[in-house]
C-alpha positions as CSV (number, residue, x, y, z in Angstrom):
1,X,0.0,0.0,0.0
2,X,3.2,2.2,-0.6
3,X,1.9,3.3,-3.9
4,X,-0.7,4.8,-5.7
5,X,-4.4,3.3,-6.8
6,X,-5.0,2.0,-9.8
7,X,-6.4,3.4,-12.9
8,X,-9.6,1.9,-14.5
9,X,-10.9,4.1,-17.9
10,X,-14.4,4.7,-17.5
11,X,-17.2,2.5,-19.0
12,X,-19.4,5.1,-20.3
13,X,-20.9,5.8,-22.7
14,X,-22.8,8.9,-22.9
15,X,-26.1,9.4,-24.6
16,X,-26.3,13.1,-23.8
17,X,-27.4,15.7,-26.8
18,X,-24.5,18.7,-27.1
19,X,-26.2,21.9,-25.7
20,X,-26.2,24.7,-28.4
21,X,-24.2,27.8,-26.5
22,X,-26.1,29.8,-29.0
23,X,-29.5,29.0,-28.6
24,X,-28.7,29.7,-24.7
25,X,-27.7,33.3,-25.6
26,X,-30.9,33.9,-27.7
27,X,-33.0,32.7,-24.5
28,X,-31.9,35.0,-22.5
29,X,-31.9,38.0,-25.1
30,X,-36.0,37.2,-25.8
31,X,-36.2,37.2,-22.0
32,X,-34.7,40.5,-21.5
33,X,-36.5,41.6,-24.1
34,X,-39.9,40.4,-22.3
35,X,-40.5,37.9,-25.3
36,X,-41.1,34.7,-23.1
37,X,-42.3,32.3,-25.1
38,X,-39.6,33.2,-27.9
39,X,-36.9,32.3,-24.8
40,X,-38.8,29.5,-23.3
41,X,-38.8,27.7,-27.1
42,X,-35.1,28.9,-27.5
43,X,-34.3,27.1,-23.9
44,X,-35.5,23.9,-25.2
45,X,-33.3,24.0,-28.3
46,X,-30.4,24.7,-26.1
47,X,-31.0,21.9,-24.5
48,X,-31.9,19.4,-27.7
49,X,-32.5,20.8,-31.2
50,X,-34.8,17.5,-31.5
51,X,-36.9,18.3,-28.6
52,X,-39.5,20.6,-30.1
53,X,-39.4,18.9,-33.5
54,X,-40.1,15.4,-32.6
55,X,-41.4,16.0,-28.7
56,X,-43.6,18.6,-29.0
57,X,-47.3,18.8,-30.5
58,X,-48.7,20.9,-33.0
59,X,-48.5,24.1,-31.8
60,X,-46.0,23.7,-29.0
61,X,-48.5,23.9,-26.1
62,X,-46.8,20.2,-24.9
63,X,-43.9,19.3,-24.5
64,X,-43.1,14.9,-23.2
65,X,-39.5,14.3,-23.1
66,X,-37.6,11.2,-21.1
67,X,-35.2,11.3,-18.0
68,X,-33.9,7.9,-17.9
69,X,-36.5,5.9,-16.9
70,X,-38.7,9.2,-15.6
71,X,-41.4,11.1,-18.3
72,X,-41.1,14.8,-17.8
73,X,-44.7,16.6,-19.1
74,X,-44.3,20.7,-20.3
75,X,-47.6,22.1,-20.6
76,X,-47.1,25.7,-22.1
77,X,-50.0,28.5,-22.6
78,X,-48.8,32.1,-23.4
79,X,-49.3,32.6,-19.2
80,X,-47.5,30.0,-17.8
81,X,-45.3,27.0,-18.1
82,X,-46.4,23.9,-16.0
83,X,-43.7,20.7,-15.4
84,X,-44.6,17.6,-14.0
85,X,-43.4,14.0,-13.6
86,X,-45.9,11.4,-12.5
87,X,-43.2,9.0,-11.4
88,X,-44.6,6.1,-9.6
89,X,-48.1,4.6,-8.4
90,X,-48.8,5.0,-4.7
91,X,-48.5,0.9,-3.4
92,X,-51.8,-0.2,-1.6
93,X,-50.2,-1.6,1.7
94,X,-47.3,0.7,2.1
95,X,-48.8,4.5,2.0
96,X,-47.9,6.0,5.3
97,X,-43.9,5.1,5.1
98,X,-44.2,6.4,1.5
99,X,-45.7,9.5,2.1
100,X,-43.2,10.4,4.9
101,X,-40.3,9.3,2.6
102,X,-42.5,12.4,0.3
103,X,-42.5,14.6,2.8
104,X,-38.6,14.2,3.9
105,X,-38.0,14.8,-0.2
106,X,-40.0,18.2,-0.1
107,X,-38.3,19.4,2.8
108,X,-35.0,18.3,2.2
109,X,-34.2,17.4,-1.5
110,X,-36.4,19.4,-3.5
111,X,-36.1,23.2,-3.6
112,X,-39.4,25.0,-6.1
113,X,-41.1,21.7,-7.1
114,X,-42.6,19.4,-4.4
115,X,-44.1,15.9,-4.3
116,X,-48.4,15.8,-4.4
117,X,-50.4,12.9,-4.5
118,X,-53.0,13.1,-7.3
119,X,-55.6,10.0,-6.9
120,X,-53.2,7.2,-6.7
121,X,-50.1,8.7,-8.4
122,X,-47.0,10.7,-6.7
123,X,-46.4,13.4,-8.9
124,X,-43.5,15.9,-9.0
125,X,-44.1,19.3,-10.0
126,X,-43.9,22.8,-10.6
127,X,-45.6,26.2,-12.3
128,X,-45.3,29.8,-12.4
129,X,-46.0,32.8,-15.1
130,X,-44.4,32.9,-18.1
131,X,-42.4,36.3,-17.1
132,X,-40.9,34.4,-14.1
133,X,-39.0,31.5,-16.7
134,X,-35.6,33.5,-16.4
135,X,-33.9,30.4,-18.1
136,X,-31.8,29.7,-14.9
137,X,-34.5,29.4,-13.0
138,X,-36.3,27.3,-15.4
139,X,-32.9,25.1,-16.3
140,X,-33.5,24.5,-12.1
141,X,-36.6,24.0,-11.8
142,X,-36.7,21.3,-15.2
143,X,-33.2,19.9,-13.8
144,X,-34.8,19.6,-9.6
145,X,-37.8,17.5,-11.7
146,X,-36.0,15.4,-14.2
147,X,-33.0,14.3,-11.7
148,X,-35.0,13.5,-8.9
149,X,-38.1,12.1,-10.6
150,X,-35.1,9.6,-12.5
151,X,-33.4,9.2,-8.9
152,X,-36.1,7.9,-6.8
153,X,-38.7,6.0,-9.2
154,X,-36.2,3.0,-8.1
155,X,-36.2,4.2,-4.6
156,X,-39.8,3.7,-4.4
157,X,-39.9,0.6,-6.3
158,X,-37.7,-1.5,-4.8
159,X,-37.9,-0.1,-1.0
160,X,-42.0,0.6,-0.8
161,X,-43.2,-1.6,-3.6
162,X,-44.8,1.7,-5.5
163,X,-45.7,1.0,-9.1
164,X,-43.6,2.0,-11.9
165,X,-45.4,4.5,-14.1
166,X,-43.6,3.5,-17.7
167,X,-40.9,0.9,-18.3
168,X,-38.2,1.9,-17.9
169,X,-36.1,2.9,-21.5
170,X,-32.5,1.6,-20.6
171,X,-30.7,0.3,-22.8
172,X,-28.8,-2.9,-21.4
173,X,-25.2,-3.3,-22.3
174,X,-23.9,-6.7,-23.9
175,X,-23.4,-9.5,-21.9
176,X,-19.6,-10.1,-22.0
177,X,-19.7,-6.4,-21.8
178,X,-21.6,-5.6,-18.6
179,X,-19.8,-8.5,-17.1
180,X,-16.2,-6.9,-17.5
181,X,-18.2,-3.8,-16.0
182,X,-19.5,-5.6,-12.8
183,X,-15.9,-7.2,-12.0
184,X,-14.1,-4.0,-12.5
185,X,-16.2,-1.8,-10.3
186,X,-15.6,-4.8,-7.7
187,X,-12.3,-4.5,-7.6
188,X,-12.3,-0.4,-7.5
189,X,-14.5,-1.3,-4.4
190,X,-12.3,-4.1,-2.8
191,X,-9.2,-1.6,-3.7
192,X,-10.4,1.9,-1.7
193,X,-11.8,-0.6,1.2
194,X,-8.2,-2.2,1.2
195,X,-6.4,1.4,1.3
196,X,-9.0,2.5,4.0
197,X,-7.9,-1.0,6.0
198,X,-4.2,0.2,5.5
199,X,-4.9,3.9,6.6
200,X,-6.8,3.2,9.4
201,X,-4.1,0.7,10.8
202,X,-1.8,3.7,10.7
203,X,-4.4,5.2,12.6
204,X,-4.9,8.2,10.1
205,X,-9.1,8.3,9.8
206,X,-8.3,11.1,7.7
207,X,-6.8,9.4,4.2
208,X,-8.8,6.3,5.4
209,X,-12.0,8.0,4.4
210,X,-10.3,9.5,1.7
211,X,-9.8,6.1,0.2
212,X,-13.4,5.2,0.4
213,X,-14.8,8.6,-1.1
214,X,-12.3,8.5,-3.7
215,X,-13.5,4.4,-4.3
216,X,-17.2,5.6,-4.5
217,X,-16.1,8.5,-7.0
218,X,-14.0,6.0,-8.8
219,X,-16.9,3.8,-9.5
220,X,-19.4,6.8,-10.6
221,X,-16.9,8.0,-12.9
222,X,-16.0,4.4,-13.9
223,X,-19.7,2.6,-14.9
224,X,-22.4,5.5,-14.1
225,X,-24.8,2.9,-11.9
226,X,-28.2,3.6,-11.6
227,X,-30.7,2.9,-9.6
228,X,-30.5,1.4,-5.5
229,X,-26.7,2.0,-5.8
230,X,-26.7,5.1,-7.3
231,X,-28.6,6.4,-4.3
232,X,-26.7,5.0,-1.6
233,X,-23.7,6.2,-3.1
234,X,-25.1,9.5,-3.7
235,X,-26.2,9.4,0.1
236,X,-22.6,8.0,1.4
237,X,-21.2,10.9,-0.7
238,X,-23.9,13.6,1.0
239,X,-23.0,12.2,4.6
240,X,-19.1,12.9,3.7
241,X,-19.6,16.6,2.9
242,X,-22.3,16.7,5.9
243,X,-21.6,17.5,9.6
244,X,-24.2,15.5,11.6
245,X,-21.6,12.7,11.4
246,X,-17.8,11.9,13.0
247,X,-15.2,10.5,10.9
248,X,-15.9,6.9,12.1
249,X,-19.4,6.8,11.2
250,X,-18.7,8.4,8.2
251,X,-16.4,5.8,7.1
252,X,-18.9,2.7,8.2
253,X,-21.6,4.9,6.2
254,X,-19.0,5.5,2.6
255,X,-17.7,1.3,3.3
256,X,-21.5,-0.3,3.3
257,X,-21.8,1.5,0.1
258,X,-18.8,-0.1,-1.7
259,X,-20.1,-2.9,-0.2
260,X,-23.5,-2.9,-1.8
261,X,-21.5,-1.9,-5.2
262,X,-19.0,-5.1,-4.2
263,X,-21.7,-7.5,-3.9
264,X,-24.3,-6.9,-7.0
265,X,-25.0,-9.8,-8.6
266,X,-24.9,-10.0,-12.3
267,X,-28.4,-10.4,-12.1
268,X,-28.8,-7.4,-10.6
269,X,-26.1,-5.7,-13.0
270,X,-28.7,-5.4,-15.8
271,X,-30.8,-3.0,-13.8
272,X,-28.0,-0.7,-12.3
273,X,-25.4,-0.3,-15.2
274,X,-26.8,0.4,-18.0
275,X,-27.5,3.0,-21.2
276,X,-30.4,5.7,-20.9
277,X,-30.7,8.8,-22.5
278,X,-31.1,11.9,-20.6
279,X,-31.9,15.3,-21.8
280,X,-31.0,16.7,-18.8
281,X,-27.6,15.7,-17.6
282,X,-26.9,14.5,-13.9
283,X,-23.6,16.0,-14.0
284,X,-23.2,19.7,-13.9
285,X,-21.3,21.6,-16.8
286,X,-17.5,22.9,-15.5
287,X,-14.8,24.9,-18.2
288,X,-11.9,25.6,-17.7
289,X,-12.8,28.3,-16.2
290,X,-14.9,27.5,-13.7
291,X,-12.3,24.5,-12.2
292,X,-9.4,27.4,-12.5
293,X,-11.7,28.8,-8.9
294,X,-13.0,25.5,-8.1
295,X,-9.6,23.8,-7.5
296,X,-8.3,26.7,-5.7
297,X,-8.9,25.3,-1.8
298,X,-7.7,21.7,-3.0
299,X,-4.4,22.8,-4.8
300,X,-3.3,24.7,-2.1
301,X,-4.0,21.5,0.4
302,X,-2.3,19.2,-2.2
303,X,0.9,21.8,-2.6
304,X,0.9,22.0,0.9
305,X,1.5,18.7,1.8
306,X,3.5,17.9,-1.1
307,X,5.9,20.7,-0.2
308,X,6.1,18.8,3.1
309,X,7.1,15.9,1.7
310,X,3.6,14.6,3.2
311,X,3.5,12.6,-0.1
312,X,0.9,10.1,0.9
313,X,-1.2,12.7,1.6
314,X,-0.4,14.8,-1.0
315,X,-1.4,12.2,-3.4
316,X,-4.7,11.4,-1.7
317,X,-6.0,15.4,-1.7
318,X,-4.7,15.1,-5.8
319,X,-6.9,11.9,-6.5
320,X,-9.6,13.3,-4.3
321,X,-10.2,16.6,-6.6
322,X,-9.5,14.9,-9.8
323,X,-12.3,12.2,-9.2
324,X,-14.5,14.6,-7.8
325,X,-14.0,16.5,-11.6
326,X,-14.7,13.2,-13.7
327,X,-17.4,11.9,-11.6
328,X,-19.0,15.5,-11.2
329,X,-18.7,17.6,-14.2
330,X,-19.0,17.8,-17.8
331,X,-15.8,18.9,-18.7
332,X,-14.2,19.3,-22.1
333,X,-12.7,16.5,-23.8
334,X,-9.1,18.1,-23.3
335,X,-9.7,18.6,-19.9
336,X,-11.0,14.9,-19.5
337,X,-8.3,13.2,-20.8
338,X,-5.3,16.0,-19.2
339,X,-6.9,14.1,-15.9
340,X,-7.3,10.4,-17.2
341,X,-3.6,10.7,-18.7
342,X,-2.1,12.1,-15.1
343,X,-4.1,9.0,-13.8
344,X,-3.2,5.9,-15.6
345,X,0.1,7.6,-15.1
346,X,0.7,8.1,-11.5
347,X,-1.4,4.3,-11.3
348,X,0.9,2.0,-9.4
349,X,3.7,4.9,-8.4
350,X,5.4,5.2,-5.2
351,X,3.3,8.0,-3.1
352,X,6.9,10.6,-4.1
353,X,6.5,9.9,-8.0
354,X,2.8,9.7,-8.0
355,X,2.4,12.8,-6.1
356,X,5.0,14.5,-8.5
357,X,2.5,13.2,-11.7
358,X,-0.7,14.2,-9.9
359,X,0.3,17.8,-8.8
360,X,1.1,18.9,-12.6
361,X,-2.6,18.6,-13.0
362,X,-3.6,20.4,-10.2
363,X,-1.5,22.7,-11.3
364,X,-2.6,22.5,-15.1
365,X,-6.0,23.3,-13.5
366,X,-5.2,25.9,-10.9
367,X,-3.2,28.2,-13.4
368,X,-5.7,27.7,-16.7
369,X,-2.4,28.8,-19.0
370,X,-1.7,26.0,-21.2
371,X,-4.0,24.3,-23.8
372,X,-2.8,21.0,-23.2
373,X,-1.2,18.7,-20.5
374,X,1.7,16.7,-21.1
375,X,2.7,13.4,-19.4
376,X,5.6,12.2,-19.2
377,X,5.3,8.6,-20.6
378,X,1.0,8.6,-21.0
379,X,-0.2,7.5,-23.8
380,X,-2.9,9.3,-26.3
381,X,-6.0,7.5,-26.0
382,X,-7.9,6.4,-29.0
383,X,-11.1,8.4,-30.1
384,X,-14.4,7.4,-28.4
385,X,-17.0,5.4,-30.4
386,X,-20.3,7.3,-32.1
387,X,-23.3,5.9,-30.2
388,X,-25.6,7.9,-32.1
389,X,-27.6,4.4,-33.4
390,X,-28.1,3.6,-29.9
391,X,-29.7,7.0,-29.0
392,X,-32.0,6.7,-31.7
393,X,-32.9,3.5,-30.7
394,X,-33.6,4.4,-27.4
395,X,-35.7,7.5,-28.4
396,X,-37.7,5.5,-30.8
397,X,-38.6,2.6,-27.5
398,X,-39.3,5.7,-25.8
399,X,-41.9,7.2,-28.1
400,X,-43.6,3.9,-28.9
401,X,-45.0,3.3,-25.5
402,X,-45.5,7.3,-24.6
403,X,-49.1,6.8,-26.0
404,X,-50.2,4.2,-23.7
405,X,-48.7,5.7,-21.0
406,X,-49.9,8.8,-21.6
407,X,-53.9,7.4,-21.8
408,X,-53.3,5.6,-18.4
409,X,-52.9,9.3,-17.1
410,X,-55.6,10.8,-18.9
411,X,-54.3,12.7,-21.0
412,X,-53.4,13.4,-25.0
């Protein structure tokens, strides 16, 4: 345990659309301008240029587009703009422990839209006037929806027994395929539980939990799981940055979750790693920019220590920020691979050498000067794969069923 982690290139393969810069700019011109239905149309072309020609109706008044395996619903008049997801059916013998779960999301998760039962359906939702769609509130609002209509459908499912309003329109990866995903994201797992083992025989609680929240970051960055695991590691992550927890618990919390990830079955592994498109993305958008003030706390912890010859530690704070950028943020593809270059490179590196390799990206981020990074000994990586076929199957499954689905609620 002298050296650094191991590298594992991520799995993913993204079905997100490319948001049009342009069409974000004209949005917020018409809404200056107090032309707001010209911005809210030009909002949804920023975020998909196919969303108002092949989701929309007629004339525009309704908008259906997916989240994974949530529908999100736009009504639009020329007053207001009304966004709703009817996520999952309210389970017969289960309604009290699913209403308080409702009630902890509206008071703790959600922050405009809340939760409403209407008949036997749990509904997320939101409205307000047209000259109140500022298009970063309404990127919030539709975001605050779509994530956490996606998020918890599964929650409900599996843990309550509530009713899954539409099939979910994943796309499953091939066998041999999801298989190598499964055992790798084991052994990230088996690895940051094995450095937190180490750590915390040194009796340093510090990198121990380190190790685990780097493990869990690994793993989103590495295969994108869904569903049950996707929460708890999204909950083992929230109880890190929290401070209703010590160090201890917080390292009990961050191990059961690579646990859960360690001990998915390949049965399992169909429903939790898997392909769906999303036309909002999870992940927040971060240039070069933005991560030059980001980085700026964790650089000067990592130079610290490094400048101490704390090299261990230094390495740890490195890994820590870098993960938290490729599990976090859409970043651009020359940032993505500066990072995943500086990884596979410091992989296996005494905690000196390593520590040398991660700190010129830190650095590369913290000044923003240069266009590229260059590693000493990394290799270019070969261009990623056009999954384009795979979105339009996916969209196509997703519009065949929308009219059923959309009958069972009543509507058009």
């Amino acid at each position: 345990m002298q050296t650094c982690i191991s590298f594992t290139p991520t799995a993913q393969k993204t079905l997100a659309s490319k948001n049009d810069i342009g069409k974000w700019n004209d949005s917020l011109d018409f809404f200056d301008n107090k032309e707001y239905l010209k911005s809210i149309y030009a909002f949804f072309d920023y975020l998909d240029s196919n969303i108002l020609k092949h989701y929309a109706n007629t004339d525009k008044s309704q908008i259906i587009i997916p989240q994974g395996s949530a529908v999100i619903i736009i009504d639009i008049t020329p007053e207001t703009i009304g966004i709703r997801a009817p996520f999952v059916k309210l389970p017969a013998d289960k309604k009290l422990p699913v209403l308080r779960k409702c009630t902890e999301l509206n008071f703790g998760t959600m922050v405009l839209p809340q939760i409403t039962l209407e008949e036997d359906s749990l509904v997320m939702s939101y409205s307000m006037p047209v000259e109140l769609c500022e298009p970063y509130k309404l990127y919030d609002v539709l975001r605050d929806i779509a994530v956490n209509a996606d998020k918890y459908d599964d929650e409900f499912v599996n843990k309550f027994g509530a009713i899954r309003l539409m099939e979910s329109q994943a796309t499953s990866y091939a066998a041999g395929e999801l298989e190598t995903i499964l055992e790798n994201t084991k052994k990230i797992a088996a690895e940051a539980m094995d450095y937190a083992a180490y750590f915390e025989g040194k009796r340093d609680q510090v990198l121990a939990s380190d190790a685990l929240f780097i493990g869990i970051n690994r793993i989103k960055y590495y295969a994108n799981p869904g569903g049950v695991l996707n929460n708890k590691l999204n909950d083992a992550v929230d109880i890190f940055y929290g401070r209703n927890h010590d160090i201890n618990a917080k390292i009990k919390i961050m191990r059961a979750a690579l646990e859960a990830a360690k001990n998915i079955s390949f049965e399992e592994a169909g429903d939790t790693y898997n392909l769906s498109y999303q036309l909002i993305p999870v992940k927040g958008n971060a240039s070069r920019s933005y991560l030059k003030d980001w980085i700026v706390r964790q650089y000067e912890d990592a130079a610290s220590m490094y400048n101490k010859e704390h090299y261990s530690t230094a390495t740890s704070y490195s890994l820590y920020t870098l993960y938290i950028i490729l599990a976090e943020f859409n970043i651009e593809d020359s940032s993505r691979q500066a990072i995943e270059r500086t990884l596979k490179t410091a992989a296996g590196k005494p905690w000196k050498e390593a520590s040398a390799i991660l700190m010129k990206a830190m650095t590369f981020f913290y000044k923003n000067e240069e266009a590229t990074l260059e590693i000493e000994g990394a290799e270019k990586e070969a261009g990623s794969e056009d999954y384009g076929n795979i979105v339009n199957n996916v969209i196509g499954q997703y519009k065949s069923k929308l009219g059923s689905f959309m009958k069972g609620l009543g509507l058009k």
